[in-house]
N, C-alpha and C positions, 0 to 999 in steps of 0.2 A: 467566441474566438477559439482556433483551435490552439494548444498548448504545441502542440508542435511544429510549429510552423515556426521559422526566422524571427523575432519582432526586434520593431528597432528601439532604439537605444531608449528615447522619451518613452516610449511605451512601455517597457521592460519595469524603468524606475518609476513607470506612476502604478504598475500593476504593485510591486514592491510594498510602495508606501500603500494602498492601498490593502492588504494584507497583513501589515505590520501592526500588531496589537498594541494598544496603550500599556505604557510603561505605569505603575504603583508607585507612590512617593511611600517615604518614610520621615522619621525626625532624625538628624545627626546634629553633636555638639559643632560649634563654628569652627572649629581646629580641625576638622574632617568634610568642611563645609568645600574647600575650594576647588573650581573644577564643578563642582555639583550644578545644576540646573535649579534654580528657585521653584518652587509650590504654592508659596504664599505668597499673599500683600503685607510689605513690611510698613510699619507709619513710625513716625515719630514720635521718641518717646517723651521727646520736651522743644521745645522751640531752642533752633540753632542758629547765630549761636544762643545760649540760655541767657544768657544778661550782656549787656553793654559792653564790649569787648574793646580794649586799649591795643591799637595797631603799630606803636611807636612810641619806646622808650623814651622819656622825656617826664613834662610836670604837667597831673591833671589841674584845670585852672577852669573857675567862672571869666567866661568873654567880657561878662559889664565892666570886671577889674584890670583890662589891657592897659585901658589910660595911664594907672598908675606905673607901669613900665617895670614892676618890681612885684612879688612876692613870698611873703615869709610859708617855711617850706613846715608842713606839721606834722609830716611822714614818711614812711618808706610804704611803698606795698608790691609785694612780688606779685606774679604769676600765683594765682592758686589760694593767698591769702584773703581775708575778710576781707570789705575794703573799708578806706578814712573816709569820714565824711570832708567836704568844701565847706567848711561852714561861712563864711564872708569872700567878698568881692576881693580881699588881697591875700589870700590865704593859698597853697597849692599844696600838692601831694606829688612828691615824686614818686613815680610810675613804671612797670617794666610793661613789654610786650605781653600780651595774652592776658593781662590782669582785669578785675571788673572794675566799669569805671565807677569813682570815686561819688557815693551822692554830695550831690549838689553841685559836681562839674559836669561841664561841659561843652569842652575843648581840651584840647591837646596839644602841648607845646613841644617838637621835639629838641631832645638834649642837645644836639647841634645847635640850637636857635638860643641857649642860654649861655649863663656863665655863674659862677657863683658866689657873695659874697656870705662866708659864715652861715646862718640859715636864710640867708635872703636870696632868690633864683632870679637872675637879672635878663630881660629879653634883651635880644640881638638889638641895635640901633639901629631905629628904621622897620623894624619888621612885625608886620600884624598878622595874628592868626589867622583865618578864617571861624567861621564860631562851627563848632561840631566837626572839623577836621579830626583824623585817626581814631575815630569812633566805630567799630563795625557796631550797626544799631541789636539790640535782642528780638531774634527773631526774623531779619533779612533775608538769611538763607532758607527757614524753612519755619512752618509750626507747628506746635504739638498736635499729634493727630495726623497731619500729610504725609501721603504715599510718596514711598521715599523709593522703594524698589518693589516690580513686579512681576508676577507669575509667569517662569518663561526666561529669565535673568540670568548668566551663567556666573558665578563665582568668581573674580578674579580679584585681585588687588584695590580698586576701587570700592569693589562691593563690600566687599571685607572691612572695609575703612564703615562705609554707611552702616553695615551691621552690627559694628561695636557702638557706632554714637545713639544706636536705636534702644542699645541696653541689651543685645540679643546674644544667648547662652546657646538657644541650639533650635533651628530653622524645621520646617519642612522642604525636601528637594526630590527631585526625583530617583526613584530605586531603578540603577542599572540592571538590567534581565540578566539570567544567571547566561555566560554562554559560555560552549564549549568549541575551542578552533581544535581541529583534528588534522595532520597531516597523515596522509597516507601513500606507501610506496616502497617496497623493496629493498630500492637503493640510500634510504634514506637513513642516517645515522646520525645521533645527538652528537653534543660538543661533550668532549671530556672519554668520547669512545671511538675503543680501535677502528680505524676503517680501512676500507679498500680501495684499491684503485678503480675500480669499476663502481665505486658507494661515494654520493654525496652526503653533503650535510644536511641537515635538518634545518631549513631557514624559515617557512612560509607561517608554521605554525610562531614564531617567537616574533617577526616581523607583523604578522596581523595582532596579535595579542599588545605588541606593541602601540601600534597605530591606534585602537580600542583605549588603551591606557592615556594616553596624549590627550583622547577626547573625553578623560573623567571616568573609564572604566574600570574598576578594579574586582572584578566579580570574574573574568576569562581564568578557563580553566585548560590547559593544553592536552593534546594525544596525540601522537604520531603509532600508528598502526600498522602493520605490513600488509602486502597483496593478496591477504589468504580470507576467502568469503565467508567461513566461520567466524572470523577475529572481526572482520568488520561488523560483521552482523550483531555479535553479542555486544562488540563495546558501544556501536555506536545505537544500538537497541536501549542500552544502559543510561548511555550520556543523556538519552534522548529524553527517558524518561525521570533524570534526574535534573536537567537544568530545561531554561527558555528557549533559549537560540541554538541553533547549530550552526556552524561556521565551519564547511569542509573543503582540503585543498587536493586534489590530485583525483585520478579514477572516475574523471567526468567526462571524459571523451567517449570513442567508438572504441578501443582496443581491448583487446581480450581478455586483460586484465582490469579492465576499467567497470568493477563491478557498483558503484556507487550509484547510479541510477537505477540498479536489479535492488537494492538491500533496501533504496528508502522508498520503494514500489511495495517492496516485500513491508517494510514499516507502518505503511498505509500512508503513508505521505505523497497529497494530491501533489500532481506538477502543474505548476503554474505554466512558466516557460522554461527550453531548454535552447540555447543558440541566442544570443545580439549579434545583430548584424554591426560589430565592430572589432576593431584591430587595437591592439591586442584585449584576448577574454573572452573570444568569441563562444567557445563551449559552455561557458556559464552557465549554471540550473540553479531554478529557485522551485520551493512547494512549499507546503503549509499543511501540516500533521494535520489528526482528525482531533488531536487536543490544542490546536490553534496554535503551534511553535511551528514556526520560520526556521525555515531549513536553505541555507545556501551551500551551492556546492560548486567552485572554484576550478578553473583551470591550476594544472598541477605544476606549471609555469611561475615562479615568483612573481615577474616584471605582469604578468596579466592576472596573477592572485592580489597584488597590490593593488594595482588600479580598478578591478572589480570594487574591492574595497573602500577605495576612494570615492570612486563614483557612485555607489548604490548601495554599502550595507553603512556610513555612516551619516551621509545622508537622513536616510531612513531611519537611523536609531535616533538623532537628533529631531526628528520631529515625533517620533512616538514618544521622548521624553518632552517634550514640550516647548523646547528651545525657540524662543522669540524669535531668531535670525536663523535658521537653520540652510543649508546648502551652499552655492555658490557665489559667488562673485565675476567681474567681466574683467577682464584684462587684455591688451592689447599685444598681438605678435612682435618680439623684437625686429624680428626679420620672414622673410618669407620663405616658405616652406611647399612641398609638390609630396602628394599622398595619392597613390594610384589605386588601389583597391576600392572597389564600390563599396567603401566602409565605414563610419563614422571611426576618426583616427581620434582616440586619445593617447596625446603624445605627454612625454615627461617634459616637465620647463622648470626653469628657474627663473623666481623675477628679481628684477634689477627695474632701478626706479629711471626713467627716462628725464629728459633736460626740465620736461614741465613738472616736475614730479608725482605722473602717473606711471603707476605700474604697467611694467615689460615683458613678457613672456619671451624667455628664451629657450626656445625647443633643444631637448637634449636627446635625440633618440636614442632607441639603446640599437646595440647589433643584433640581438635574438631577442624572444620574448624570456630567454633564461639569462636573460643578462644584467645580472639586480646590481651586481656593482656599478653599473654605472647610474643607477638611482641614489645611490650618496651625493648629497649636496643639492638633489632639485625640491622644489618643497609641493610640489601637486603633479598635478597634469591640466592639461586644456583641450578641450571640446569641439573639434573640426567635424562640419556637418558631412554628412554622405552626400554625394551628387556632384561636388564638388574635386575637383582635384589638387588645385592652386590656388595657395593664399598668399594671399602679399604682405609684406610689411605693414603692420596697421591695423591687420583684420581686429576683431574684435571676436573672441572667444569666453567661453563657462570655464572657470577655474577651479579648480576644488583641489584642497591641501589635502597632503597625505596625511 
């Protein structure tokens, strides 16, 4: 394949991941866990639940003693305490939720179903238990030993829940690549500094560091640089050989100052490809150093440095960390949409859940591809193939969140 040449979009992202080195795991405590990718097979540290668990406040009771319609009460047992034993057919143990049950009962009578005389627990008139009603048995949900969560898993709230009932202080997950997002450009000026009328702000670098962060990264390191081929050369010579990734936004076109293709030539960083044939991001370049870091180099464009990003560097860092589910999902067009360019269109949408409750894709274009405020409030983009011009209400597109 030659590297120069157009490639389309599938191609672009399979060369990508293709190139994309495995990510290194490490050990973090669970309070640093979330967000993280799993490493390990987690198992069970004891069968869940551990004993006999009382589903409903009420009186533990032996079933054989229901005839007698009455029993004398021999205790209290909270949540958490030892438990009474049943010892005879008339005997019962008042009970709370979450307690272990009581040896020698079993059944469960709830406190709505009684009434009480002194220490005598009277059932409702007419009403028989079931035998082993509001028992979760020891052991239902899981056994000691079962893989509980695995390799590939991302951290969220659920997990979190599994990883404390496994006994778990601090996991193996995957180690995010050190990377550095560079913004480069003249006009470009931080937040907090004077500027000019003819100077923007600095957005590209703190919005893709952002988007990186959202997906569990906390390792992005920023630069914004100006147009001058010395300063690029030494800093981004620097970063290169200090972190994994490069993540660069601006000076990847044809213009005269667009020296970023000259400096990572100069770096020895092979070029993969330079150009997708897609709207917006089309300038896009990707290579791969001769010490094996991934080098991306971004239209200098927000609205087409976002959606690169979208569609092909987190992608790609979710499968190199190992993420079980990694990439896209299908979502359907709210409405229908006409894209004229022979180009694969990733458009910006926001979804909204239609009447069946499948997800909508509602195209929000922007006016330029420098038009990032109106990317406030859409949560991806979607995937319109080339060859194509018109799509209908309905179509069926790749979605991928910002």
């Amino acid at each position: 394949m030659s590297a120069r040449r157009r490639i389309e979009v599938g191609e672009a992202a399979a060369l990508i991941q293709q190139h994309m080195p495995g990510c290194g795991d490490t050990r973090v405590a669970i309070a640093d866990a979330t967000g993280t990718i799993l490493r390990e097979t987690v198992t069970a540290e004891r069968d869940q639940p551990p004993f006999d668990r009382v589903t409903m406040d009420g009186i533990a009771i032996r079933a054989a003693g229901v005839a007698n319609g009455s029993f004398t009460v021999r205790g209290i047992q909270a949540a958490g305490a030892p438990p009474t034993a049943v010892d005879t057919d008339d005997a019962c143990v008042e009970i709370m939720t979450g307690a272990s049950l009581p040896p020698g009962a079993d059944t469960i009578v709830p406190v709505e179903r009684i009434s009480r005389d002194g220490d005598r627990a009277v059932l409702e008139s007419g009403y028989t238990p079931e035998h082993g009603q509001f028992i979760h048995p020891r052991g239902s949900d899981h056994r000691e030993g079962q893989t509980l969560l695995s390799p590939g898993t991302r951290i969220g709230g659920p997990e979190m829940a599994v990883l404390t009932i496994a006994g778990k202080t601090e996991i193996r997950v995957a180690r995010w690549p050190r990377i550095a997002v560079i913004s480069t450009g003249d006009e470009l000026v931080d937040i907090g500094e004077p500027i000019q009328e003819f100077q923007i702000r600095s957005s590209n670098d703190r919005a893709i560091a952002a988007a990186l962060e959202l997906h569990g990264c906390r390792t992005a390191v920023r630069a914004r640089l100006p147009d001058d081929i010395s300063a690029l050369r030494a800093t981004i010579g620097e970063l290169h050989d200090t972190q994994e990734m490069l993540i660069l936004s601006g000076g990847v076109s044809m213009g005269k100052y667009d020296y970023v293709p000259q400096i990572l030539e100069e770096l020895q960083v092979e070029l993969v490809f330079h150009k997708i044939l897609q709207k917006p991001g089309l300038p896009m370049w990707f290579g791969v150093s001769a010490a094996g870091k991934p080098v991306f180099a971004l239209p200098g464009n927000p609205v087409s440095s976002l959606v690169c990003v979208a569609r092909y560097i987190l992608p790609a860092l979710e499968l190199a960390l190992g993420l079980d589910r990694p990439g896209s999902y299908r979502v359907r067009l709210a409405e229908a949409l006409e894209f004229r360019p022979d180009l694969t269109c990733l458009m910006p949408v926001q979804l909204e859940h239609g009447r069946d409750g499948e997800f909508l894709a509602v195209p929000r274009p922007t006016n330029t591809s420098g038009d990032f405020v109106s990317l406030a409030g859409t949560d991806g983009i979607v995937e319109l193939p080339r060859g194509q011009d018109a799509f209908p209400a309905g179509f069926i597109a790749d979605f991928y969140a910002w």
